[in-house]
Each structure stands twice: as structure tokens, then as C-alpha cells.
C-alpha positions as CSV (number, residue, x, y, z in Angstrom):
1,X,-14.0,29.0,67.2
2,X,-11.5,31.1,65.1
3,X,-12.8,33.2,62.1
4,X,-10.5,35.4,60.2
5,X,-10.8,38.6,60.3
6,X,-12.1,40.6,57.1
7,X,-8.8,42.0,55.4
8,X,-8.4,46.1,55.7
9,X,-7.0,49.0,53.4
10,X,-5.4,50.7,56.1
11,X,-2.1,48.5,57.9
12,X,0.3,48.6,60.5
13,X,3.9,47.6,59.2
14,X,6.7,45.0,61.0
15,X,10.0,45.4,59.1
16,X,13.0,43.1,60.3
17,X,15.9,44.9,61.1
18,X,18.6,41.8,61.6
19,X,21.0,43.2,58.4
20,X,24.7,43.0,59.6
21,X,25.9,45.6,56.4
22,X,23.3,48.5,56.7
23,X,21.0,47.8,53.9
24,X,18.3,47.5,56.8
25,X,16.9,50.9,55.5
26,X,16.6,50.3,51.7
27,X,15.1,46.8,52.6
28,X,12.4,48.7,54.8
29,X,12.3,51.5,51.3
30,X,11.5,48.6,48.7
31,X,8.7,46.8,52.3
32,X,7.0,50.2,52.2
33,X,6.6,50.9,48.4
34,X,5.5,47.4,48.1
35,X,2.5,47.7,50.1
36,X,1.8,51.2,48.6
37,X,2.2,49.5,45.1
38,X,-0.5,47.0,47.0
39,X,-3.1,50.0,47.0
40,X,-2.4,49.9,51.3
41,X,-2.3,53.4,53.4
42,X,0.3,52.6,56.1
43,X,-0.9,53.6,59.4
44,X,2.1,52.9,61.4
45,X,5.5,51.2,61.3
46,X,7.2,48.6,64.0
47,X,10.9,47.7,63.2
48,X,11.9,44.4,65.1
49,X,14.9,42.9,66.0
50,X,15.1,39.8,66.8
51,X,17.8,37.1,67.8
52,X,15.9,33.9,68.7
53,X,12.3,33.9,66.5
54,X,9.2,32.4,68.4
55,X,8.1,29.5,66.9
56,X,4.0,31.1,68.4
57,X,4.1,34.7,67.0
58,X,7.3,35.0,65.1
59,X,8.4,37.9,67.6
60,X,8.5,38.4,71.0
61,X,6.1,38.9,73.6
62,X,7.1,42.0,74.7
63,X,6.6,43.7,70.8
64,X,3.9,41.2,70.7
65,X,1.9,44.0,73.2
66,X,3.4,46.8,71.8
67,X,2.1,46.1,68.3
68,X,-1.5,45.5,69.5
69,X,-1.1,49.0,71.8
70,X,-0.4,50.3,67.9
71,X,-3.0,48.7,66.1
72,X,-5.2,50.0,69.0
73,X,-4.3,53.5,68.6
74,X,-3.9,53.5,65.0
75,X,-7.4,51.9,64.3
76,X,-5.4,50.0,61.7
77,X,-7.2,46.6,60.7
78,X,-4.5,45.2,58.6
79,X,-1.3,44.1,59.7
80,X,1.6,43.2,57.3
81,X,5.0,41.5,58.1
82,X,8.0,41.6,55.7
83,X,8.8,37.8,55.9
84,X,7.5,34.7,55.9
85,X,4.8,33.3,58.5
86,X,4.0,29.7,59.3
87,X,0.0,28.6,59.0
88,X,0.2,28.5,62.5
89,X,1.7,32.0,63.5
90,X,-0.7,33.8,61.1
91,X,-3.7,32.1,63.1
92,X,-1.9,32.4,66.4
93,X,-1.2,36.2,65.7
94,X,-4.6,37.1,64.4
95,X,-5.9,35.8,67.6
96,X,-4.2,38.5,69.7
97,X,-4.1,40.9,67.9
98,X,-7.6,40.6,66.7
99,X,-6.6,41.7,63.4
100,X,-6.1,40.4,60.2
101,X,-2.3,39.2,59.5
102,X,-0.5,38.4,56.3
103,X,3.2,38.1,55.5
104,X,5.4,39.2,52.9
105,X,4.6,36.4,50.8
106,X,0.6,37.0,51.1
107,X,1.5,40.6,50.1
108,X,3.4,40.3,46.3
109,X,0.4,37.5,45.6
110,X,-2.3,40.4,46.3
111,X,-0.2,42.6,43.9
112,X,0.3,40.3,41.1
113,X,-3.7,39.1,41.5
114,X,-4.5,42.8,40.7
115,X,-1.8,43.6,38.1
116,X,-2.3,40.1,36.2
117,X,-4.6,41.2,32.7
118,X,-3.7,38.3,30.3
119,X,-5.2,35.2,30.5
120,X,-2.4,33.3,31.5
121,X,-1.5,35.9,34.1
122,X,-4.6,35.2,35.8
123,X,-4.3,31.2,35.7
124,X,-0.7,31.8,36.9
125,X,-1.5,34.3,39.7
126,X,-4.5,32.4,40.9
127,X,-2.4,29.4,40.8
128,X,0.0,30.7,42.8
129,X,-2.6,31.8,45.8
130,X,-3.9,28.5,46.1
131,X,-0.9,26.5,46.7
132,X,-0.3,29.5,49.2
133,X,-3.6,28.9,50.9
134,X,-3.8,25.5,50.7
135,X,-1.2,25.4,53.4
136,X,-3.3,27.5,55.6
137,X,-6.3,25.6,55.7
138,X,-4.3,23.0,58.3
139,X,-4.3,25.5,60.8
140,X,-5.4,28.8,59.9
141,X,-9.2,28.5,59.2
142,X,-10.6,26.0,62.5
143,X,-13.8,26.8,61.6
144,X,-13.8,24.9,58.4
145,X,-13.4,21.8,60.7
146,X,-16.9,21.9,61.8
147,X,-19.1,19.2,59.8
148,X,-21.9,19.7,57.1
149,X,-25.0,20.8,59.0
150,X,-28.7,20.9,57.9
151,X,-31.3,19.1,56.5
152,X,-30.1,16.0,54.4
153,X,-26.2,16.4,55.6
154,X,-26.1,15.6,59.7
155,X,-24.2,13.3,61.0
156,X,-20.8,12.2,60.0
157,X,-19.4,13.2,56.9
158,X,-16.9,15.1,55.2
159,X,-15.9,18.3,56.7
160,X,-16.0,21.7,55.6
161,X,-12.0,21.6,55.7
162,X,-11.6,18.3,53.8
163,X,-14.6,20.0,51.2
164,X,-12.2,22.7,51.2
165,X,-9.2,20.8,50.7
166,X,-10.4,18.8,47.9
167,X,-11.8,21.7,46.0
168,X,-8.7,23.5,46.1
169,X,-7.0,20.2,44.8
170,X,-9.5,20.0,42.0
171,X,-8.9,23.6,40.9
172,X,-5.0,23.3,41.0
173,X,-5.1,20.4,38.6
174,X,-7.2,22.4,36.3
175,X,-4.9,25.2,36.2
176,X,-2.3,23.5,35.6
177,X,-3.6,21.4,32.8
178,X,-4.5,24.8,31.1
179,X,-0.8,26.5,31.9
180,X,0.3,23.2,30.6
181,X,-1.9,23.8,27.1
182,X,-0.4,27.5,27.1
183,X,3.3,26.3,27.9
184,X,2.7,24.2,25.1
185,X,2.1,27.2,22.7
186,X,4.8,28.7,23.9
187,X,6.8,25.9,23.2
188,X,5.8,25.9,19.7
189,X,6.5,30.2,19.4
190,X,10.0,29.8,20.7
191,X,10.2,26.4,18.1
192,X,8.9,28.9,15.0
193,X,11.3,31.5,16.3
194,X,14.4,28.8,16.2
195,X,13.3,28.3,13.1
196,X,13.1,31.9,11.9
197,X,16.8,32.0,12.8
198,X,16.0,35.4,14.5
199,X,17.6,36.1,17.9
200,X,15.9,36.6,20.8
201,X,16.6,39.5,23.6
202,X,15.4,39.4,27.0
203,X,14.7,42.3,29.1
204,X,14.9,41.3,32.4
205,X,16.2,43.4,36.1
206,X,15.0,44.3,39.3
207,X,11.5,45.4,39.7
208,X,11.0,49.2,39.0
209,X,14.7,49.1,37.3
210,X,13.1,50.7,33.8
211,X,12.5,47.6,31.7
212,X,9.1,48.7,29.9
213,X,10.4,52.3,29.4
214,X,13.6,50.4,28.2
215,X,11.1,47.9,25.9
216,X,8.9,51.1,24.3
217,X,12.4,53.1,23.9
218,X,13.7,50.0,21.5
219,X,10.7,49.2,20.1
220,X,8.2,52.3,19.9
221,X,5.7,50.9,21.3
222,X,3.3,52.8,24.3
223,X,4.2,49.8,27.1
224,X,2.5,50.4,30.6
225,X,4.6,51.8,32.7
226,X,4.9,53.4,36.4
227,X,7.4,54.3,38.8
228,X,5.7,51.2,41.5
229,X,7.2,47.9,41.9
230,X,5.3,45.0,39.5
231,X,4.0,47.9,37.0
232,X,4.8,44.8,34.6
233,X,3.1,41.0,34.8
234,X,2.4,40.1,31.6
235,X,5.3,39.7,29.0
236,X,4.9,41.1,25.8
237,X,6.9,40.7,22.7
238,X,8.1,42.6,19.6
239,X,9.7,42.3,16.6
240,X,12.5,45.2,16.4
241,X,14.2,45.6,13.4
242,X,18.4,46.6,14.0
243,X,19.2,49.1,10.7
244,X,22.2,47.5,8.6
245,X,22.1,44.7,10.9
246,X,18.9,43.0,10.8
247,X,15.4,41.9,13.0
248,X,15.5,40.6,16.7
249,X,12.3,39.5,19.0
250,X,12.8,41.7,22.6
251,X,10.2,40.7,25.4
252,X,9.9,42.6,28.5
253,X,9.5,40.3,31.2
254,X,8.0,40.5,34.6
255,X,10.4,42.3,37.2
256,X,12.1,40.4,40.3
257,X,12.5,40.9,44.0
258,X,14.0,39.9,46.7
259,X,12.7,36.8,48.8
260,X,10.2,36.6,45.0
261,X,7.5,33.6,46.7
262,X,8.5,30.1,45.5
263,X,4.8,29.8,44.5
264,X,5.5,32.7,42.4
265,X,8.4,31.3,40.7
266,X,6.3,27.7,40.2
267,X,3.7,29.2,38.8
268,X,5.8,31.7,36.0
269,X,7.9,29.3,35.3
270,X,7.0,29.0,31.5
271,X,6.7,33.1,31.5
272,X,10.3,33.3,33.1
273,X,12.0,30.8,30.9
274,X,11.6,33.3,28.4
275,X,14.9,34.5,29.6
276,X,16.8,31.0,29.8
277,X,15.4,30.2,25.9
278,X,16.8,34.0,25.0
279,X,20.1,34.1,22.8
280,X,21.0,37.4,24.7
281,X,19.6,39.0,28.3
282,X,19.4,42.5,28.6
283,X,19.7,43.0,32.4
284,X,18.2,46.1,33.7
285,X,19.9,48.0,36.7
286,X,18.9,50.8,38.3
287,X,22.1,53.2,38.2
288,X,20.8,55.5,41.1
289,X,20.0,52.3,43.7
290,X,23.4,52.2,46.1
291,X,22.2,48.6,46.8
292,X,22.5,47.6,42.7
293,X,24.9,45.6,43.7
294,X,22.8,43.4,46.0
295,X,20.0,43.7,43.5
296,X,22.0,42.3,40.3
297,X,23.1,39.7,42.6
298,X,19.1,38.6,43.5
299,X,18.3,38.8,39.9
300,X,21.5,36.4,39.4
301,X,20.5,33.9,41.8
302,X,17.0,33.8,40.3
303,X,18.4,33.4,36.9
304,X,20.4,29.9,37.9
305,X,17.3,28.7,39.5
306,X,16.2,28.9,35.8
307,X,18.8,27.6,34.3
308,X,19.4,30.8,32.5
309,X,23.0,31.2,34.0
310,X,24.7,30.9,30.8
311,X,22.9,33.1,28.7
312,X,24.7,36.0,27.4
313,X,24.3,38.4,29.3
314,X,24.6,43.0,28.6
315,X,24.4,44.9,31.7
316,X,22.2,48.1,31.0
317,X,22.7,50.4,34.0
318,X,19.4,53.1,33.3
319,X,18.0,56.4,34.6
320,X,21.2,58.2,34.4
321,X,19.1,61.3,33.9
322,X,18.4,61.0,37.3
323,X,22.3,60.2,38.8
324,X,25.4,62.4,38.5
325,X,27.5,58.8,38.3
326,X,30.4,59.3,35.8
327,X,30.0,55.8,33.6
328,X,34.3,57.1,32.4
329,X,34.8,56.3,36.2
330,X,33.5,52.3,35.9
331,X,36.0,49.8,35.0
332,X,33.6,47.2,33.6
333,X,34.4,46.0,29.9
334,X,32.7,48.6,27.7
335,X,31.0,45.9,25.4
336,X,29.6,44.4,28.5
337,X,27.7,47.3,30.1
338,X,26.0,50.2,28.5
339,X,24.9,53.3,30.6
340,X,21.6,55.3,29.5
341,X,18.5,57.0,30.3
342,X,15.4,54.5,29.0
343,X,13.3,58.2,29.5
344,X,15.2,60.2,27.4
345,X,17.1,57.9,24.8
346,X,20.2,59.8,26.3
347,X,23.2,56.4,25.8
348,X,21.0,54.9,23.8
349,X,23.1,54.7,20.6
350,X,25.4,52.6,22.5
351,X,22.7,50.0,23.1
352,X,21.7,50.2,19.6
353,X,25.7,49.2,18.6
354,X,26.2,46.5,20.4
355,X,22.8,45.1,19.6
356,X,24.2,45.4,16.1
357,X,27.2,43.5,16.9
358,X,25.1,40.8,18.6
359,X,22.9,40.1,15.7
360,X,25.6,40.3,12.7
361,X,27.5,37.5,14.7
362,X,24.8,35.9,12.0
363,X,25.2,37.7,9.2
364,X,26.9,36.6,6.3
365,X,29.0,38.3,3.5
366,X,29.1,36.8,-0.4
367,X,28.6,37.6,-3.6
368,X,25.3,37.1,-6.2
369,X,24.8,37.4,-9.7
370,X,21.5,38.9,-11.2
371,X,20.1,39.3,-14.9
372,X,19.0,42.1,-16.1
373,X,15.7,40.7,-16.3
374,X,15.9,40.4,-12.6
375,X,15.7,44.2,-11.6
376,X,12.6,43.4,-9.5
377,X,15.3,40.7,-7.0
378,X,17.5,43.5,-7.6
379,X,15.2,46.4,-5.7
380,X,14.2,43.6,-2.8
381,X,17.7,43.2,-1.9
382,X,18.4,47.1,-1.9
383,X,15.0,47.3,0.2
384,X,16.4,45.0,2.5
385,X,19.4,47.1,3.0
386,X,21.7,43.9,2.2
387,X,23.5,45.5,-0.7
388,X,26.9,46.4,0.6
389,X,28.3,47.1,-3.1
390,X,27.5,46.7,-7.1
391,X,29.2,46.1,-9.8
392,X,27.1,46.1,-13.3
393,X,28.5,44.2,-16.2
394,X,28.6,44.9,-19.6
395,X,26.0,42.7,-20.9
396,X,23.2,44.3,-18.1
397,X,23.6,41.8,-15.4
398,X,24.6,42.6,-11.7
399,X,27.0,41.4,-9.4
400,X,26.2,41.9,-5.8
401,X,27.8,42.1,-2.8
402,X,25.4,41.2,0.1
403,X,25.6,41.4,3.9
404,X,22.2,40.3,5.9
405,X,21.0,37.8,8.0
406,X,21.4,34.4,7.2
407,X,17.7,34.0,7.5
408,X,16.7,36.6,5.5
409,X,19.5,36.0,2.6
410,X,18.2,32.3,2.4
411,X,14.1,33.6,2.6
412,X,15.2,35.5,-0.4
413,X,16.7,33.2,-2.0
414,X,13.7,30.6,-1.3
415,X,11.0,32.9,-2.1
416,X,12.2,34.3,-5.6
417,X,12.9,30.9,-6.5
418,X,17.0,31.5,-7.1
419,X,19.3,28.7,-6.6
420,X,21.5,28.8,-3.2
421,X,24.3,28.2,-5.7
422,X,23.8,31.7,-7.3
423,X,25.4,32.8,-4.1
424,X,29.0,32.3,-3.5
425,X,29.4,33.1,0.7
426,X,33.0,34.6,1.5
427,X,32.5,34.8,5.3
């Protein structure tokens, strides 16, 4: 019989080092700081090279007996390895080493199931770990093969594996008959928001790139936020008003990561559409990473399988507090990229100009007459900071020039009972 071993705090590492360009290193960085961001104490490290994986144990024979001389020494009763593993390799693995084995995949889950705090977090998170598990009960768990025993349940019967199974089934149905009740409110948001005629911004980037300092910089808000990978699960969204330009709704979204579990992205799909139903995407990149590059191209690839591809998109390259890079020295189109510091606002006016420019390709310029019985219309429209010049006539009455939101000149208009005809649009 094979029974898993209880799962430790304390872990021995296996990193991959099969990178041809030298990024081996910073893909071994972002391994370790995920399993510290896991709440893990690394014991040890084994870095692997392999040329021909072993369809048993994933690695060799040879670091097979070196890791368990490691795990022996090191006490360590964890072991985590930064890629994928088969149903079959966990169990065959654990069996050796006589220590409890997850991969890469098993690792962001455990993050995510203790950064998840919102409601649909949790039904997405959970949902997520069973589909994972559910394709380790084959193999992994022989113990659940043996039959009900006991009074009233001997003899033949469903097996602990199949009770498994089937409960596992049940449960995935009900989540996602509830995520499909959420999506469905979401649906209707984004629907009101279409309606609203205000734009939408998404924040999106890299994990640990700045996108909730970014988010509380715009909107002045007190977002969580840590320098640890997945400090973010749970979008959140604002209304942020633009001055002499007019509102937008930003959302900080969760953060990506290379190799991000397809049970992850299954399971978030509603929360990461957010970005492919956005009229603009901010994407966050961290200015001091040398492998940026690599990472804008992840966040890229995991955009298309969205279908967010063709949303606009403003590169925000952050944390240049912390980098000596010379933004003069970057030949990118300068109303394509802004650089700034998210911590200290430092670039940040930049930001706030082309977010300007994004929302007025909405706005609308023309002309309105008022009474002067109509000062009340008259001090709304100054509030609103659509006045752009006034001319008063001789018998009292105003004529306006307004530039604003189409939404908001037409919610006016609507709400103070005026007739759309009163205004004459130039442009």
C-alpha cells in the first residue's frame, strides 16, 4: 500500500537548468521567491540538467540518489520541482524518496488557495485544485482502491477511489454552476458599463511588476500590496475621474507567470477577461527585470489565449526609482510607453496625459444656449468642468461652449430635462 506522505514547511528545491540563452538563473530567482511567497523555508537546492526525461521519476537515477542523500541530510520533508509531473511520477517519486512531492503546478495552486479572500476567488481557486487532483487520484492515491469495509458495507461495492472520483465530480459541477451565476453578474457590470459609455482600463503585467501600487497611485485608494509574487488575486475596481477629460473604470487584475497552470487559466477565465472586454490595457513592466523582455512576451502570449490581443494596449515600464535606465535612450513611440515610479508618482504626469488623450477620443465639442432662468444648468455644467468658454447675451441668456464626455453631456441633458437639440455639436 502507498499513502502520501503529510506535506512539510521545510523543502528541498529541483530547478531545471536546460535554458540555451542564460536566463537559467532568473528562472531559478522567480522558482525560489515563489515558494517563499508559498510561506516554504528552502532547505536545499538541486539544479538538474537533463537531456532525455524519465518517463518513472522525471530525472535520472543517478540525481534520483543524490536528491534522497539531500533530503536525508537536510531533514527536509517537502520536495518541490519547477515543472510539471505526471500522476504517476509524483507517486513513483514519493515512493523513493519517502517524501512528499509536488510540482510547479501544485505550488502556484497552494499560493492562490491562501491568497484567494473574495468569494469568487475561493470557488475559482478551489476549482482549480480539483481538476488538478482529480488527475491524481488514477495513480497517485492506491490506497483509495481498497473497498468499503465495516459493518453494513463488505463485500463488493464501490471503492473508495470511484467514492472519491464521483465526489470530486459532484463538487466541480457545483462550482461551476456558481462561477457560472457570478460570470453572469459580471456580464451584466461590463453591459451597465457599455452602457455608461465610460471606458474601461486594465491593469495587467507580470506578477510583482507594481500593478496595485500602480492601481492605489491612480486611484487613491490603500490596495494590498507586497514585494512577493501573487500579492494580488482578487480584482478590484474603481471609478477614477481624468480632470478636463472625464471618468474611466481601472481594475487591477491578478498578475501572470510563466508556465501560469492551465487549470488556473480555466478557472479565471471570467476574472481575466476583464482585460479582453477593456477599451485600453495598461501593461505593467518591471523596468529593473533584464528578462522584461521575456516577461512582456509571457504576458502576450497569455493575452491571445484570451482573445485580448487587440486591445489597445500602453506599455508602463515602473520602479524607475529603483533603475538608473535613461527612458531618453529607448526608441519606443513616446505615446506608446510611459516610464515612472508607481511608489513615488515620479513620471506619473505622463500617465495621467495620455489617459487624457485616451478618454477625450469621446469627448465632444458644441455649443448650448441657456436662459437666464437656467443659472442652476448653468453652475452643473461649470461643476462638471465642461465649460470651455461663455459668451452672455444681452437679454441674460448664455451661450456655452462645452467639451465633456459624450455620456455625461447627454446625462445632462436627460436629467435637466433639456432638448438634445439645444445643443448644436461642432466636433
Amino acid at each position: 500500500m502507498f499513502d502520501r506522505k503529510e506535506i512539510g514547511e521545510k523543502a528541498t528545491i529541483v530547478s531545471f537548468n536546460n535554458a540555451q540563452n542564460g536566463s537559467h538563473s532568473y528562472e531559478m530567482e522567480e522558482f525560489k521567491e515563489l515558494v517563499i511567497a508559498a510561506g516554504v523555508e528552502i532547505a536545499s537546492e538541486l539544479d538538474v540538467k537533463i537531456r532525455y526525461p524519465n518517463a518513472r521519476y522525471l530525472i535520472g537515477k543517478g540525481k534520483l540518489e543524490e536528491l534522497k542523500d539531500i533530503v536525508v541530510k537536510t531533514k527536509a520533508n517537502l520536495i518541490i520541482f519547477d515543472a510539471s509531473l505526471s500522476p504517476s511520477q509524483e507517486k513513483n517519486l514519493e515512493q523513493k524518496l519517502e517524501c512528499r512531492v509536488i510540482d510547479r503546478t501544485g505550488l502556484i495552486l497552494d499560493i492562490f488557495a491562501q491568497r484567494a479572500k473574495s468569494f469568487e476567488g475561493k470557488l475559482q481557486v478551489e476549482l482549480a485544485q480539483l481538476r488538478h487532483i482529480s488527475t491524481r487520484l488514477i495513480r497517485g492515491w492506491t490506497h483509495l482502491e481498497r473497498q468499503k469495509g465495516g459493518i453494513g458495507l463488505r463485500g463488493p461495492g464501490e471503492t473508495q477511489l470511484e467514492t472519491d472520483r464521483r465526489l470530486i465530480g459532484r463538487r466541480i459541477k457545483q462550482l461551476n454552476f456558481r462561477l457560472e451565476q457570478v460570470d453572469k453578474r459580471r456580464k451584466m457590470n461590463q453591459k451597465n458599463r457599455a452602457r455608461s459609455g465610460i471606458p474601461t482600463v486594465a491593469i495587467i503585467g507580470y506578477t510583482n511588476a507594481g500593478k496595485s501600487t500602480l492601481f492605489n497611485l491612480l486611484t487613491g485608494t490603500n490596495q494590498y500590496t507586497k514585494d512577493m509574487l501573487f500579492a494580488t488575486l482578487d480584482p478590484v475596481m474603481r471609478r477614477l475621474d481624468i480632470a478636463n477629460a472625464g471618468p474611466i473604470i481601472i481594475s487591477d487584475t491578478v498578475g501572470f507567470i510563466r508556465d501560469l497552470p492551465h487549470e488556473l487559466i480555466a478557472a479565471f477565465k471570467a476574472t481575466l477577461q476583464e482585460a479582453r472586454d477593456a477599451d485600453l490595457i495598461l501593461h505593467i513592466v518591471d523596468v529593473c527585470d533584464t528578462e522584461k523582455l521575456e516577461r512582456i512576451n509571457q504576458v502576450n502570449k497569455i493575452l491571445k489565449e484570451l482573445g485580448a490581443e487587440n486591445v489597445p494596449q500602453l506599455r508602463v515600464y515602473n520602479k524607475i526609482d529603483k533603475s538608473e535606465f535613461n527612458a531618453k535612450n529607448d526608441n519606443e513611440h513616446s505615446n506608446k510607453s510611459v516610464y515612472l515610479s508607481a511608489k513615488t508618482g515620479d513620471g506619473s504626469d505622463k500617465l495621467f496625459h495620455l489617459l487624457r488623450r485616451f478618454i477625450k477620443k469621446n469627448v465632444i465639442l458644441g455649443n448650448i444656449k441657456l436662459e437666464n432662468s437656467q443659472g442652476r444648468q448653468r453652475a452643473i455644467l461649470f461643476q462638471m468642468g465642461a465649460v470651455k468658454n461663455e459668451r452672455q447675451k444681452n437679454d441674460g441668456s448664455w451661450e456655452l461652449t462645452l467639451e465633456a464626455n459624450r455620456e455625461d453631456i447627454n446625462s445632462f441633458l436627460k436629467n435637466e430635462g433639456i432638448d438634445k437639440n439645444n445643443f448644436i455639436q461642432i466636433q
